[in-house]
C-alpha positions in Angstrom: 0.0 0.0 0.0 0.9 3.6 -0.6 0.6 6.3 1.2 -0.2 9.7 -0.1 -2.2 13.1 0.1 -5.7 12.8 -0.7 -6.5 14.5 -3.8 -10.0 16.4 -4.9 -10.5 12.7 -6.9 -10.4 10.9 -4.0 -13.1 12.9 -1.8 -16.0 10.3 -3.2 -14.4 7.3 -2.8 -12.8 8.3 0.9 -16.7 9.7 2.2 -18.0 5.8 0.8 -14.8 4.2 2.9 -16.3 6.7 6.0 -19.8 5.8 5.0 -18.6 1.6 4.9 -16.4 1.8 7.9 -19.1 3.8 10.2 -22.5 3.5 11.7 -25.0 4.9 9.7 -25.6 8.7 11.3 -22.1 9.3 11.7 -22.3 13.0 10.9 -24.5 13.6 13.8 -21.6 13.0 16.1 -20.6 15.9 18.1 -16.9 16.2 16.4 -18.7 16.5 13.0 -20.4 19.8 13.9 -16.8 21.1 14.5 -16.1 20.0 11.2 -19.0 21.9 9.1 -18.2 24.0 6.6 -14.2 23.7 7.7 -12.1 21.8 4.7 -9.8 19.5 6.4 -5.9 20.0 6.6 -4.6 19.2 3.1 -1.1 18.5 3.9 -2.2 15.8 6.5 -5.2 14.3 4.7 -3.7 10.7 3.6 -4.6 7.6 1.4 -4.0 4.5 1.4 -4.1 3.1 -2.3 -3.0 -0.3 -3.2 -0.9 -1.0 -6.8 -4.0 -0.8 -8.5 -5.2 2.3 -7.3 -7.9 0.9 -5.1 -8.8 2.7 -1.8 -7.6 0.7 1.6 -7.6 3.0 4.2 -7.7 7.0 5.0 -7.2 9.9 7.5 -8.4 13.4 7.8 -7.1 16.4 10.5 -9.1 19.6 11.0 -8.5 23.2 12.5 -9.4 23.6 15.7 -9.4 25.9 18.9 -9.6 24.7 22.5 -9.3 27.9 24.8 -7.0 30.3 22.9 -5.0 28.1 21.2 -4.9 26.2 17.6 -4.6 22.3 17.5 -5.6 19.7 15.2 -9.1 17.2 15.1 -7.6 14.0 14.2 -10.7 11.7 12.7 -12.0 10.0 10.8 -9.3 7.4 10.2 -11.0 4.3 8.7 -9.5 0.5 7.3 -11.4 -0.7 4.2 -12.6 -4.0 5.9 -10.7 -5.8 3.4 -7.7 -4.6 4.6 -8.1 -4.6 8.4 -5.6 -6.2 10.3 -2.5 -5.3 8.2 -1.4 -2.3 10.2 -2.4 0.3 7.6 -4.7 2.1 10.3 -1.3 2.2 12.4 0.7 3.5 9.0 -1.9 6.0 8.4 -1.9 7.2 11.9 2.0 7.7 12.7 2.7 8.9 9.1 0.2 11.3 9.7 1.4 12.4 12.7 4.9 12.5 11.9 3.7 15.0 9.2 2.2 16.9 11.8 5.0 17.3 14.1 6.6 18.3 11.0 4.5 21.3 10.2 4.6 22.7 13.4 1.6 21.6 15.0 1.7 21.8 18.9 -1.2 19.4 20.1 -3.5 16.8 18.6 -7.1 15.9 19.7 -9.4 13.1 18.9 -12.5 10.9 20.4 -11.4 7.7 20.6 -10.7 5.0 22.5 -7.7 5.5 24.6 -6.5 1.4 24.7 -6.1 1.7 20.7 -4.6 5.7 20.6 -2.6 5.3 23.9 -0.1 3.3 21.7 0.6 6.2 19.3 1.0 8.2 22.9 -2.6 9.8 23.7 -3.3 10.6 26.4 -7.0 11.5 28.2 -7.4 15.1 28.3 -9.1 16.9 31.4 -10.3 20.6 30.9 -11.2 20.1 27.5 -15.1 20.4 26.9 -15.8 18.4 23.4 -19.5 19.6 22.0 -22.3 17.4 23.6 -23.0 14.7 23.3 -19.1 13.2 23.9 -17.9 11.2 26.9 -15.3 13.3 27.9 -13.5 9.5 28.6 -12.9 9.3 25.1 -11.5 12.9 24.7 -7.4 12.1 23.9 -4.5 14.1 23.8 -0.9 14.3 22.2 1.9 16.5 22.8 1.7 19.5 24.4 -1.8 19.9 26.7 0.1 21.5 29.5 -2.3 24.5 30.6 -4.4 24.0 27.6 -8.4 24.3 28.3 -11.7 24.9 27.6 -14.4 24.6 24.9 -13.0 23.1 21.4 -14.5 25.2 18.8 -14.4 25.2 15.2 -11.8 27.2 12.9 -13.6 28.4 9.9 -12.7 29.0 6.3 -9.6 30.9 5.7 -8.4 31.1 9.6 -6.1 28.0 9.6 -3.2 29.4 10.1 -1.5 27.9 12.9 2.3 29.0 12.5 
């Protein structure tokens, strides 16, 4: 499998993987509303294509704000079910984040659960008020949450500047 940017081709194909690998009402989750109207990070946006082009796996990031400062939504991150069990969720994760790190990001949230996400080092985050409906057990961490609270809110259109 390769690993790559997503392109504007791939937006179809990578909302049917979401739409496979996800309950049906998924965009009624609380970390979708943050989402709305926001294009995700296109330097960390990844796909995983096989030699033949065909979709196995994928990873978004979005802008956000918790408090007063920038840090990244990690999610959705979905495994054709095909291809589970190869470590391509794993791939798409630490690439990602490597990429990340890269570009300067300081701090990383996601909803998860923190027995898979605690091996890439997340950590639960306390202080940090995800919109309702989210059990703030599942609210994870990574990097630098020192001091870092309050309500995560949505960076819109054109404000994603983080550097």
């Amino acid at each position: 499998m390769e690993l790559r940017l997503e392109t504007p081709q791939d937006w179809w194909a990578v909302e049917a993987l979401y739409d496979l690998s996800f309950a049906p009402g998924r965009s009624a989750l609380s970390s979708y509303r943050l989402r709305d109207g926001v294009p995700p990070v296109p330097d960390l946006s990844l796909v995983a294509c096989d030699e033949a082009g065909i979709l196995g796996g994928a990873i978004r990031y979005w802008p956000i704000r918790v408090g007063e400062e920038d840090a990244l939504l990690l999610g959705p991150v979905a495994v054709h079910p095909t291809r589970q069990g190869e470590g391509l969720g794993g791939a798409l994760v630490r690439d990602s984040l490597a990429r990340a790190k890269a570009l300067g990001w300081a701090r990383v949230l996601l909803v998860g659960d923190a027995s898979y996400y605690g091996k890439f080092g997340f950590k639960m985050l306390h202080g940090v008020q995800m919109p309702p409906p989210t059990n703030p057990d599942r609210v994870l961490g990574l990097w630098d949450w020192d001091g870092v609270e309050g309500e995560v809110t949505s960076l819109k259109k054109g404000s994603s500047e983080h550097i």
